[in-house]
N, C-alpha and C positions, 0 to 999 in steps of 0.2 A: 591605949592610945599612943605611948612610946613607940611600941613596937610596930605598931601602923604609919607612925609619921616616920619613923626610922627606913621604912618598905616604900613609901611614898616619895622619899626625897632622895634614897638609892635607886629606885628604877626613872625616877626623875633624868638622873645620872648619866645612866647606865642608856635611855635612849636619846641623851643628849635633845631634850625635849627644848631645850636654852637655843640650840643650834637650829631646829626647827625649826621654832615660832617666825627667825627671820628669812628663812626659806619662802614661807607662807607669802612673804609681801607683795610677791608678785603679782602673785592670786589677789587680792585685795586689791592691786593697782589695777587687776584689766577689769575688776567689778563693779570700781567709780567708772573706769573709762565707762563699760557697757553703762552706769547711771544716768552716765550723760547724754548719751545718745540716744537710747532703747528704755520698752519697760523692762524693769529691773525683778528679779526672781528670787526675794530672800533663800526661798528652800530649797532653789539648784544651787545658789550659790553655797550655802552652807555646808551642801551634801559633798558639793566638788572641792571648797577649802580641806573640808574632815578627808576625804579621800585622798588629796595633795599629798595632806599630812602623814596620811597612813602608811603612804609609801616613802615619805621619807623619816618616816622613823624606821620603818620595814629595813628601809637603806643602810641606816647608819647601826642598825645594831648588825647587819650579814658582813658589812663592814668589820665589826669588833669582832665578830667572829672567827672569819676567813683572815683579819689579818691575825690573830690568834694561830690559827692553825699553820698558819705559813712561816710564823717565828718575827715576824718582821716589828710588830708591838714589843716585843718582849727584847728587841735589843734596841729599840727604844728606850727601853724603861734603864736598859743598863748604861746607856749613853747619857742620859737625863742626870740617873742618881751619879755617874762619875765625873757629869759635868757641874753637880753640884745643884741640882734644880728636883731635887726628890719631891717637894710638894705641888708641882706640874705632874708628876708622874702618877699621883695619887688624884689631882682635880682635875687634868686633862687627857690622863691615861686610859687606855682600854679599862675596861672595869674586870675583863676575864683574868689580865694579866695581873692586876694588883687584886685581885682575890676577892672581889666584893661580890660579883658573883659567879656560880656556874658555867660553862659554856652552852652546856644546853638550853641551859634556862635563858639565854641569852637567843637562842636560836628559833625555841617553839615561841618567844614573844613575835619574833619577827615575821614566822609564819602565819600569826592571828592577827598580827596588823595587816599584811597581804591578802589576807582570806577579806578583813572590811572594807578594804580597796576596791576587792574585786566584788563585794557585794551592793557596792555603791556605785562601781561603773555598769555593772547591770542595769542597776534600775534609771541611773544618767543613760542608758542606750535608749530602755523602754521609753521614757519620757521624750528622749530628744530622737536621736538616730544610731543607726551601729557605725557613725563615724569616731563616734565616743568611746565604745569598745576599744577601736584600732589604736585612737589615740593612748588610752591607760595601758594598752596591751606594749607599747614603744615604751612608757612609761615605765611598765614594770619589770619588763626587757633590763632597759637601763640601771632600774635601781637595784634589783638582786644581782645581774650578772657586772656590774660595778666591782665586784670585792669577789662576788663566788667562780669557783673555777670552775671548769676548764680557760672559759674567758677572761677574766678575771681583769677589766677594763684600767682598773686605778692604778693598774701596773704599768700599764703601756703608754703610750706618746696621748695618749685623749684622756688620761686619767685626771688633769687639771679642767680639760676643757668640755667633758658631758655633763657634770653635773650643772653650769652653764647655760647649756641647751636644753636639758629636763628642768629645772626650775625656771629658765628664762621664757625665752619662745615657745616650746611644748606647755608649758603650764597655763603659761599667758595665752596662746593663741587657744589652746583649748578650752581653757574659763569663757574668753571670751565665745565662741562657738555653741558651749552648752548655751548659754545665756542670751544668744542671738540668733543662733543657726546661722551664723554667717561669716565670715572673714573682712578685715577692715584694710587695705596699708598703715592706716596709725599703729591697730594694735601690733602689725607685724615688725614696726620699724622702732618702738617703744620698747619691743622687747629683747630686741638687739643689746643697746648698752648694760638693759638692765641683765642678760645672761654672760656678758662680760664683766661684768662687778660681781655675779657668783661664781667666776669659773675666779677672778681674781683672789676673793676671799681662799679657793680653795687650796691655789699658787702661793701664797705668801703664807698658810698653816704648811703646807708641804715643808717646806725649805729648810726649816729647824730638823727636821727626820732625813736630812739629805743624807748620811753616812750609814742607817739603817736601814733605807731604799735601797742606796746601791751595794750593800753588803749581802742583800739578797735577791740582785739582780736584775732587778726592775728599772723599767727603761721609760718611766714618766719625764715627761719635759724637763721638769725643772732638775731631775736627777743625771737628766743628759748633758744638758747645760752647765748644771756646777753652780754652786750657791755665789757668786760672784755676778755671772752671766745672770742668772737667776733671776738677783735683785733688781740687775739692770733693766728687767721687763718691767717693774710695775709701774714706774711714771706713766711708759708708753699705754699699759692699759687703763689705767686714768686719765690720761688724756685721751685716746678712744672715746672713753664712756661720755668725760664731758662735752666733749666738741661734738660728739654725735649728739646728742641731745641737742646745744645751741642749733648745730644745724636744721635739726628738727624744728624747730624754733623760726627759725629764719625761713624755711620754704615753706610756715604755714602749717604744716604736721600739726604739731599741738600745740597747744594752746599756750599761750603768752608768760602764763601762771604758772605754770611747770618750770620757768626759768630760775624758780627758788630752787631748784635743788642745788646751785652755786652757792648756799649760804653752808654746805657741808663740804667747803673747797677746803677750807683751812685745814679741814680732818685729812683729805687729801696729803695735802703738800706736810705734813704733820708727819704724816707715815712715811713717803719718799723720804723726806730728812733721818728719819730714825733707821730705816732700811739701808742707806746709803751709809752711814756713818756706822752701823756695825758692820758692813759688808756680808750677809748674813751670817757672823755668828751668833752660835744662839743665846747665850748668856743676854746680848745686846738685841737682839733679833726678836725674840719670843714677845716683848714691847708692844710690836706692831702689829702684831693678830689681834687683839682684843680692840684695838684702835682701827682696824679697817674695817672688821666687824659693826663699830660703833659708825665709823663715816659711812657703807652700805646702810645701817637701817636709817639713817638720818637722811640721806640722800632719797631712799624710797620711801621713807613719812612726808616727804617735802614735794617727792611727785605726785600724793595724793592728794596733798592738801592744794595742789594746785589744780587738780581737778574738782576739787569740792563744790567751788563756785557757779561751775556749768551744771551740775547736777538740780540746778533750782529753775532749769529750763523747765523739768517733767510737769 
């Protein structure tokens, strides 16, 4: 039983399953939406959350891989332990680089979670239409050729901003579609700020790895920019997110009840404070990842639960 929970809480890890689950919320936010409006389908919705999933774990382990093979983790790890932060290097580090495990092993995981994607968006085609195919098929586009070469997306100027558009809008718009066969403007306009708060999550983890980015040439935003420029982005995409919402709000978009998600403003302006005042270095920096992290899922449990109320229309 050691030696099982020991395998259980390293590939835990290793597929960053912590970082998933709040991927996921999307998915969950357009499932109340569809509750509210439409009847509701526990077993597409299930199939299509497990399938989200599958591809973002598929994601994030092609991720540890190819950054693995490209060097670009591994001088991480040497910046980290020379900046004095070796127990980040071991709990937020690649798992290939700090030796927990194989790469390969790392690589065919990711290939069996792709294989159940893809045998889930089959049968989401058969049940609904082959719009579903197209969609997972953009989807899986995204999340392998993210990290794997020749493309190798996380490198370039969209490397902050696709994963964004795959968890935000692509997920959202397509939950909602399996579960309705249809398109909304709410769902479409809902899913704007929320793939703004994941591309932001993905902006403010970048920043601390800025001298390991552009040490191996990669020309992502925030490594063009310079951790200074950098920081100065995140108010503006916080304010984005929440003034789009209000807005929504005020032309009637959604519903009145989704205005709680202002009660995860303080987490907001929390992070702007701490981001600014290291100007990101990372000793001071590193702070604010685990706190945007915590204001994103706070802000999308608070867009659900304001949908909760219309769901007793059914």
């Amino acid at each position: 039983m050691t030696s099982f929970k020991k395998w259980v809480v390293t590939w835990w890890e290793v597929s960053r399953a912590t970082y998933a689950l709040p991927v996921l919320l999307p998915v969950a936010l357009s499932g109340v939406i569809v509750a509210s409006r439409v009847q509701f389908n526990p077993l597409l919705f299930s199939l299509t959350f497990i399938g989200v999933g599958m591809l973002a774990l598929g994601s994030y382990m092609t991720n540890d891989y190819f950054d693995y093979k490209s060097g670009v983790d591994a001088r991480k790890k040497e910046y980290l332990n020379y900046s004095g932060l070796s127990h980040i290097v071991y709990r937020r580090g690649n798992p290939i680089v700090t030796g927990r495990v194989k790469a390969n092993s790392v690589l065919y995981a990711s290939v069996v979670c792709f294989i159940l994607a893809l045998l889930i968006g089959i049968y989401l085609t058969i049940k609904v239409d082959s719009l579903i195919l197209m969609l997972g098929a953009v989807g899986f586009l995204i999340a392998y050729f993210y990290s794997a070469p020749p493309v190798d997306l996380s490198s370039h100027a969209l490397g902050e901003i696709l994963p964004g558009i795959a968890y935000g809008p692509l997920a959202m718009i397509g939950t909602y579609y399996v579960l309705s066969k249809t398109f909304t403007l709410e769902i479409v306009l809902i899913s704007i700020p929320v793939g703004i708060f994941v591309s932001l999550i993905r902006w403010v983890d970048a920043i601390p790895g800025y001298e390991a980015h552009k040490a191996v040439g990669e020309t992502k935003l925030t490594t063009i920019l310079g951790r200074r420029r950098a920081v100065g982005f995140i108010p503006l995409f916080l304010a984005v997110i929440y003034l789009g919402i209000l807005a929504e709000v005020v032309a009637g978009i959604l519903p009145l009840a989704t205005l709680l998600v202002f009660l995860s403003l303080p987490l907001a302006i929390k992070v702007v404070k701490i981001s600014r005042e290291s100007c990101g270095e990372t000793n001071r920096f590193m702070k604010a990842i685990p706190l945007i992290l915590k204001c994103y899922v706070l802000s999308l449990v608070l867009l659900i639960v304001g949908y909760i109320p219309y769901m007793s229309r059914l």
